[in-house]
C-alpha positions in Angstrom: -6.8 -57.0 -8.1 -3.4 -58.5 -7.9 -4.7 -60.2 -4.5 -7.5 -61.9 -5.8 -6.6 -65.6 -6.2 -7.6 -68.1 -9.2 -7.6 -71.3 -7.3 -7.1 -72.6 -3.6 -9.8 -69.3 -2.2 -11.2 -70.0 1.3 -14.2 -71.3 0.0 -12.9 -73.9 -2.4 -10.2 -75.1 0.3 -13.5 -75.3 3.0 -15.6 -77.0 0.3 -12.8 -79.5 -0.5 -12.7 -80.1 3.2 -16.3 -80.9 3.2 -16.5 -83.3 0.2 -13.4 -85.2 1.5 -15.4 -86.0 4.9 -17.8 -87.3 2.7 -16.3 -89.3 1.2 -15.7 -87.8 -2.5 -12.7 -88.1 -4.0 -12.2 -85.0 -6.9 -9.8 -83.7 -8.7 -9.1 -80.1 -8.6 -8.3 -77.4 -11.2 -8.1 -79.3 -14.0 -6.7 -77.7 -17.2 -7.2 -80.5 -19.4 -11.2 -79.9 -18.9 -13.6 -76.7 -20.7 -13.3 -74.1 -18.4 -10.9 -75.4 -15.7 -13.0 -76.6 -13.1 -12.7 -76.0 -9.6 -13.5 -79.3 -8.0 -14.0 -82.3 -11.2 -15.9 -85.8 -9.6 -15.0 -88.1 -12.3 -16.9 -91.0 -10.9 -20.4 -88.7 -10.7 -19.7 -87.0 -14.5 -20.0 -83.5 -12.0 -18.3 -80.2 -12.4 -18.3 -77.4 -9.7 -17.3 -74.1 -10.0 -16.6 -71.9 -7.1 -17.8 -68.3 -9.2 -17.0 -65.2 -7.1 -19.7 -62.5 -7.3 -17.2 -59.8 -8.9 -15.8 -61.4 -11.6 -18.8 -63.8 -12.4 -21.5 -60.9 -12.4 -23.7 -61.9 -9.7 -27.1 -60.1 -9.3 -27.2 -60.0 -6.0 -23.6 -58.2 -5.2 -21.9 -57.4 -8.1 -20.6 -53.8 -7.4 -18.4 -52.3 -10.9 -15.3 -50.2 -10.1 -16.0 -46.3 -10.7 -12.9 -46.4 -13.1 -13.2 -47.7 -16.4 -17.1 -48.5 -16.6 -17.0 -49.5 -20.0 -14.4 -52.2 -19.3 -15.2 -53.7 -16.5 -18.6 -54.1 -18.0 -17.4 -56.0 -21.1 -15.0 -58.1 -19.2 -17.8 -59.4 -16.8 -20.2 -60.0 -19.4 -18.1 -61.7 -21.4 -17.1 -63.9 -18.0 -21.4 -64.7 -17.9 -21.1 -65.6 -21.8 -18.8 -67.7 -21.3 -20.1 -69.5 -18.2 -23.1 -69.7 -20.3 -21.2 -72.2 -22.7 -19.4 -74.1 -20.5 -22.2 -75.1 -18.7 -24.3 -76.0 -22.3 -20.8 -78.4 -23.5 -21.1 -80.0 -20.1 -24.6 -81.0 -20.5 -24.9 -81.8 -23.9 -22.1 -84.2 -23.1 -24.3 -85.9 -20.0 -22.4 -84.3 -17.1 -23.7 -82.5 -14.0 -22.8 -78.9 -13.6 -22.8 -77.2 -10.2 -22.0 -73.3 -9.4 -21.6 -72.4 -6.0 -21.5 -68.8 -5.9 -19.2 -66.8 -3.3 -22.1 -65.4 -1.4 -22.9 -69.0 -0.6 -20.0 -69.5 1.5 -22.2 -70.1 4.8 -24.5 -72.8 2.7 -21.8 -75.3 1.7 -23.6 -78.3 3.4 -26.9 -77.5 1.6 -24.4 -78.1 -2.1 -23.3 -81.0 -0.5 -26.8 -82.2 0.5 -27.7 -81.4 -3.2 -24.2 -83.3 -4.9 -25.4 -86.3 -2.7 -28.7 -86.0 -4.5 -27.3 -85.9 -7.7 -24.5 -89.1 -6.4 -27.4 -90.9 -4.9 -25.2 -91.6 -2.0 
């Protein structure tokens, strides 16, 4: 666990990339901002989150430890509860929220395609 990293993953650098060639211009791990955002467009009132399928509890992949159950459970539910209310402050304030889920790492264009929908650019 000591590897994992908290910011600057593959996929956030990649993604970066991408919205920089299209023009965007974000700010990145903001501290300041509920839930310390992975990539924060101003501008757009948009949020993204890059949630890894371990530690975010994804359906699809999630795959607990054989040590500690009980723990592990806890720690990722209370990861999806949280999620849960950063994602209801951000809309009741009027912002966008977008999750991009590890898994998704080969369908980056097809968030971008969906962040210029939400732009309108």
């Amino acid at each position: 666990m000591s590897e994992v990293k908290s910011k600057d993953s593959k996929i956030e650098i990649e993604f970066r990339k991408l919205l920089w060639n299209e023009g965007y211009r974000y700010r990145k791990n903001v501290s300041r901002y509920l839930g310390k955002p992975d990539v924060l467009l101003i501008k757009y009132k948009t949020v993204i989150f890059i949630d890894s399928c371990f530690w975010h509890g994804c359906k699809k992949h999630l795959r607990l430890p054989s040590s500690r159950i009980e723990y592990w459970k806890n720690k990722i539910r209370g990861n999806i509860e949280r999620d849960k209310k950063v994602n209801a402050y951000y809309r009741k304030i009027g912002w966008t929220v977008i999750r991009i889920w590890e898994h998704d790492k080969n369908n980056l264009s097809k968030v971008i395609k969906k962040l210029r929908k939400i732009t309108q650019r």
